[in-house]
C-alpha positions in Angstrom: 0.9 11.6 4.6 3.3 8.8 4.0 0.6 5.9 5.5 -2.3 7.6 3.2 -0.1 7.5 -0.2 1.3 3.9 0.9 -2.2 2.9 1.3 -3.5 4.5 -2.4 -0.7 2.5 -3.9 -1.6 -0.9 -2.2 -5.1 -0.3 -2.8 -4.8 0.1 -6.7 -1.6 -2.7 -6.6 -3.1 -6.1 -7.8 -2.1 -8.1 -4.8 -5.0 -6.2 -2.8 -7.7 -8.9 -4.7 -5.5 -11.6 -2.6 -5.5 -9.8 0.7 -8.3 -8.3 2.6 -9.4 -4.7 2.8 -9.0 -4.2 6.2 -5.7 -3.0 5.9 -6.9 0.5 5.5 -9.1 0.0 8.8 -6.2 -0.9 10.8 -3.9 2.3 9.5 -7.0 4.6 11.1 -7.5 2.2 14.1 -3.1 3.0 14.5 -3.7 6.6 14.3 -6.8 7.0 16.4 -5.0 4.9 19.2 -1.8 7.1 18.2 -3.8 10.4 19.0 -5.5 8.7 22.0 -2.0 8.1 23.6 -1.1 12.0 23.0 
């Protein structure tokens, strides 16, 4: 729950327009590899 509200906030933060969107990508590419190793 913590990663999905972290990544709400940095989406509607301003310093998202200088960064790239794939942040959120790589948060479900961590959990998918997360669930894979369980």
């Amino acid at each position: 729950m913590n990663r999905i509200k972290s990544s709400a906030a940095a989406t509607s933060s301003p310093a998202v327009n200088t960064k790239p969107p794939a942040i959120i990508p790589d948060d479900r590419d961590l959990d998918v590899s997360s669930s894979m190793l369980k």
